[in-house]
N, C-alpha and C positions, 0 to 999 in steps of 0.2 A: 154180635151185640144183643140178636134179638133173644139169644138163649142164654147169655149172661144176665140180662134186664129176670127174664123168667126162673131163672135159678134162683137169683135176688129174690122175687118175691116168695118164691117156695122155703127160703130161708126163715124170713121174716112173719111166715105165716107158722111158723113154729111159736112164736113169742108173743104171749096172750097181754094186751096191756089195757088194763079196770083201773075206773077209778077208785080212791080209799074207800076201804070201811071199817068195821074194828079191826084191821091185820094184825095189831098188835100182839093180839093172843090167840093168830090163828098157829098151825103148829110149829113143834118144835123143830131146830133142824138151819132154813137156811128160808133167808126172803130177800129182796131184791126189789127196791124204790125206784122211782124216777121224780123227781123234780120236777114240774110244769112253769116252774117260775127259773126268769133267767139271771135275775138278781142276786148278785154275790153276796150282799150281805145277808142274804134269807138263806141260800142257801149255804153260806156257812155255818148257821146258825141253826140248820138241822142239823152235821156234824156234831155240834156241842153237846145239842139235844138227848141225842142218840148215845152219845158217851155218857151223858149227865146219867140218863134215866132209864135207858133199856135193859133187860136180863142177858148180857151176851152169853152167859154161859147153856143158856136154852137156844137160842137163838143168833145165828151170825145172820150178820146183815151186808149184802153190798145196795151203796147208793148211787144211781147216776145221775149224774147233774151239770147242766150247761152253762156258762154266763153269756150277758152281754158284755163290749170290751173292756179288761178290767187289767190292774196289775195286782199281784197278790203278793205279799212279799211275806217272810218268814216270820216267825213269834221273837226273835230277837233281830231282825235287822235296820238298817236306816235308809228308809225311803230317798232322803235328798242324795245317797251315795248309790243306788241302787236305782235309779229312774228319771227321768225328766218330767220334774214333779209340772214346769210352765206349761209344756207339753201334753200330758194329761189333762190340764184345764182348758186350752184349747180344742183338743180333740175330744172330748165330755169324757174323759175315760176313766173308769171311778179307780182309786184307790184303796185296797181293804188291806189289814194285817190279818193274819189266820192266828192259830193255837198253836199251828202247831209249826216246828223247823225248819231248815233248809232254807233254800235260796228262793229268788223272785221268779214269777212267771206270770207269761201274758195269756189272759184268757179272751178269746170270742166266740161265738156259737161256731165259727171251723174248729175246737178245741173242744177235747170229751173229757170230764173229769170222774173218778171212780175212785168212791172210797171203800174198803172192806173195814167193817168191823169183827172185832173177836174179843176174847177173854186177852188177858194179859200176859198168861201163859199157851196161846196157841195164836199170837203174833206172830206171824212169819213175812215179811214182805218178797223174799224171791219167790216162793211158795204163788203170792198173787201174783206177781211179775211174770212168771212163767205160764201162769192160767193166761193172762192178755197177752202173750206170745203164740200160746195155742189157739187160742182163738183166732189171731189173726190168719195162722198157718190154715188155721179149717177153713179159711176165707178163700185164700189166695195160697196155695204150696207153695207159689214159686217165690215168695218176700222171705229177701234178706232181712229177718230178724231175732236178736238176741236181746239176752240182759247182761248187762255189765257187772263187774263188783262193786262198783260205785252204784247200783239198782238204778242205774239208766239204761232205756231199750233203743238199743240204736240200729237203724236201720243202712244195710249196702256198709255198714262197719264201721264206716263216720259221722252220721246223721244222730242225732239225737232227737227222736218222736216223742219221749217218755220223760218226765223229772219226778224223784218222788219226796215226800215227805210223811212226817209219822208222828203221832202224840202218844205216849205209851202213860198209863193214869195210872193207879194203887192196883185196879182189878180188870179196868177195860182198857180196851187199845183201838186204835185204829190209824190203818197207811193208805194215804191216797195219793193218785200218781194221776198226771196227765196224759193225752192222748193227742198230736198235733194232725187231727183229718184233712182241715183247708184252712187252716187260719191264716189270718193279715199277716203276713211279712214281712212287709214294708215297715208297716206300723208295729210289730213286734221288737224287730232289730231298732227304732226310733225311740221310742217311749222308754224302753230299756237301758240309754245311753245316758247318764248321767253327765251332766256338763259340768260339775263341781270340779275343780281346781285347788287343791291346797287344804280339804279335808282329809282331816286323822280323827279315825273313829276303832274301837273293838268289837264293833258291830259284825256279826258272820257275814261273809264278805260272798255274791255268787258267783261261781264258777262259770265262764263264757265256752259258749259250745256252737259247732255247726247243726243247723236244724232245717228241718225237713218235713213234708208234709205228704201226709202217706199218699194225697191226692195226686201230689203230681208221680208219684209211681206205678196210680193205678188209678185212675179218671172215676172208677164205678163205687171206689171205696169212700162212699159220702161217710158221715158222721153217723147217721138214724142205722145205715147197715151196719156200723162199727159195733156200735152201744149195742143191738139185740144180737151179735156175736158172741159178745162178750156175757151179756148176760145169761145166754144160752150156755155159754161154756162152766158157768158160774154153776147154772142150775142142772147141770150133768154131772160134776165132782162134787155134789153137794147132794146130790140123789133127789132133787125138787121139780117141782114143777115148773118148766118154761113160762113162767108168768112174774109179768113187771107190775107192779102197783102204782099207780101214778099219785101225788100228794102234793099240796097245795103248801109251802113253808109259810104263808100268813093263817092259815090253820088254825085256831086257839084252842077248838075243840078236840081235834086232832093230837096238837102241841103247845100244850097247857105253859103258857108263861115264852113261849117262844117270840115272840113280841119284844120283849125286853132284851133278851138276846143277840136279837136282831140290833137291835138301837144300842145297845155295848159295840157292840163290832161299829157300827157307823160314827159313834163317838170321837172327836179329835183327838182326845185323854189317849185313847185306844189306837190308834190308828196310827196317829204324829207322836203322843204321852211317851209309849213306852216305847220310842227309840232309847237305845243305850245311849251315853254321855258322847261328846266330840266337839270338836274342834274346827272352827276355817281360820285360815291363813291366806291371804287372799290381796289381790293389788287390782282397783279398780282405775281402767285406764278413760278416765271421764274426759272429752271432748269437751273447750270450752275456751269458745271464739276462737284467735286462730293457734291455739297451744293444745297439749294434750295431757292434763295431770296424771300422777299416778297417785292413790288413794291410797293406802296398807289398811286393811282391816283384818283385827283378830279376833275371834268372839269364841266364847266357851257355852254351849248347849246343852244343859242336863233337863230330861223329860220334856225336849221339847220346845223349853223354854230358854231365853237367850239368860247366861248365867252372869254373865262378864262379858265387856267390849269396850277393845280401843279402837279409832278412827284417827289417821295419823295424816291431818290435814296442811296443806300448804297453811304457813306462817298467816295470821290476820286472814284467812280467807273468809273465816267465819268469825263473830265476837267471840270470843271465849265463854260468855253466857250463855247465847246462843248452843254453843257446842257440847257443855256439860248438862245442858238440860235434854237436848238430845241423847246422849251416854243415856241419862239418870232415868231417862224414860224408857229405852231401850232394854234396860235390867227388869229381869223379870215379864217381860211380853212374850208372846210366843212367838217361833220360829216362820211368821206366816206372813206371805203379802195382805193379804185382809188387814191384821190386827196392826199392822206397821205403817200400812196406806194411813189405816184411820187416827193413827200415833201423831204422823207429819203431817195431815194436816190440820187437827189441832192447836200442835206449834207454830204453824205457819201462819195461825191468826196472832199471834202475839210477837211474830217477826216485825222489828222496824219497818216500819213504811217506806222501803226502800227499794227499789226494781232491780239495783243492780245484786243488794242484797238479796231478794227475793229469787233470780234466776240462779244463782250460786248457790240456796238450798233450794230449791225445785230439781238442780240439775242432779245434785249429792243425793236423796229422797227417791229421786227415781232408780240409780244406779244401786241403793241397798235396798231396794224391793223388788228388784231384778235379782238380788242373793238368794231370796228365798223361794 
């Protein structure tokens, strides 16, 4: 162990890490970021940055960067089918959409993320897939690991360490792919499980996998050895200097307008907006005294927002005025317990004075904002 620990550090003293300064236009050829911030929306939003504004064809760039515990889900998918959006709020765990494709995944600082950028035309992602296979082999020879055709790196043959995704622009491009060193497990396989019932959505749908965290195959393989690995292998096939630049994504001087960026990505429009259209179909089994109703709810959801909905209640349970001013208010809100909380109980002040009336929407009010 004591010469394992020491070989570690003889690795890592290879991989110079400054903080910024003008790198931008230091030379041409290959550079290589780190992120200080663990914030998904900031660092996503170097991603953008970096696509929006940089010269790839001078310059390839790879970026590394951490989050705190977050779900990232794809530039076309729908969070409510893809996660346990209650669960997330519970466990503080943010939510972001990215730019770019593919399916959802969980990040925490056990989790390495790496993006390579290039030109449009020297996109390759096995290309980089295979560089973080190498490097991990320069780690450890003896790890079972490959890339798939599906550009997942699976480890022991079953294990999925790796998910990737990719924005390919008019001129620039860039593929970033995960790293699982020690991430939550628990909380990955939990937050990941969508409890929705009786949604139909065209939303890209992700693919369920076994995963694995290179930790438990190798105790000494933390995340900080993983990343200066990888960036070392980066800056050998790239003929560069072993050196990491460290940058700060609230930067402004740095990353002119990166701010705004930042606050696009955090946006609800952005994040919940552009889910694709869908559907629930759905039977709420509400408890109430000693019976058990069953409720049919059908709603239609475009951008987010509830398009259409029936509520298909026991005869006289509610007045009929009552009920269509619920519908009528329901059209056009968003898909969100917030906005719906504050919906019901609005109406719940212009409810008849009535306790038995009143417990029969209190009971209906909590069970559709348990929907969302």
């Amino acid at each position: 162990m004591v010469l394992q620990s020491f070989k570690n550090c003889l690795w890592r003293s290879c991989v110079l890490r400054t903080p910024k300064a003008c790198f931008w236009s230091t030379a041409s050829g290959g550079l290589i970021i780190q992120s200080v911030s663990n914030d998904v929306y900031q660092n996503l939003a170097v991603e953008d940055w970096i696509h929006d504004h940089m010269d790839l064809e001078k310059q390839q760039i790879l970026f590394l960067w951490r989050n705190s515990p977050a779900v990232v889900i794809g530039r076309h998918q729908n969070p409510w089918q893809e996660c346990n959006l209650r669960l997330l709020r519970q466990k503080n765990v943010k939510l972001a959409r990215r730019r770019s494709g593919g399916g959802t995944v969980y990040h925490d600082l056990g989790n390495v993320n790496l993006t390579f950028f290039t030109t449009r035309k020297k996109y390759e992602r096995m290309g980089n897939l295979k560089l973080v296979v190498k490097a991990l082999k320069a780690l450890r020879p003896q790890l079972d690991v490959h890339v798939t055709d599906r550009y997942d790196i699976l480890l022991n043959k079953q294990y999925k360490i790796s998910g990737t995704a990719a924005k390919l622009g008019r001129t620039s491009a860039y593929h970033h792919c995960t790293l699982l060193c020690n991430a939550d497990k628990f909380v990955l396989s939990s937050v990941l499980k969508s409890p929705y019932k009786g949604l139909k959505s065209n939303a890209t749908p992700s693919v369920p996998a076994s995963v694995k965290n290179l930790f438990e195959e190798d105790a000494s393989l933390t995340s900080e050895i993983i990343l200066d690995a990888v960036a070392k292998e980066y800056a050998v096939q790239h003929q560069i200097d072993h050196h990491i630049t460290l940058i700060n994504p609230a930067d402004e001087t740095l990353l002119p307008g990166i701010s705004n960026k930042t606050k696009e990505l955090q946006n609800w429009e952005w994040v919940y907006g552009k889910t694709p259209k869908f559907s629930i179909s759905t039977c709420l089994n509400m408890a109430y005294k000693d019976s058990v109703l069953d409720v049919k709810v059908n709603m239609d959801v475009k951008h987010g927002r509830i398009e259409a909905c029936n509520i298909d209640l026991p005869e006289q349970w509610l007045p009929p005025g009552l009920y269509s001013e619920l519908v009528k208010s329901l059209i056009g809100s968003k898909f969100c317990p917030n906005e719906i909380t504050m919906l019901v109980t609005t109406l719940l002040k212009v409810c008849p004075q009535d306790n038995e009336l009143h417990s029969r929407w209190s009971l209906l009010c909590e069970n559709m904002i348990r929907l969302m």
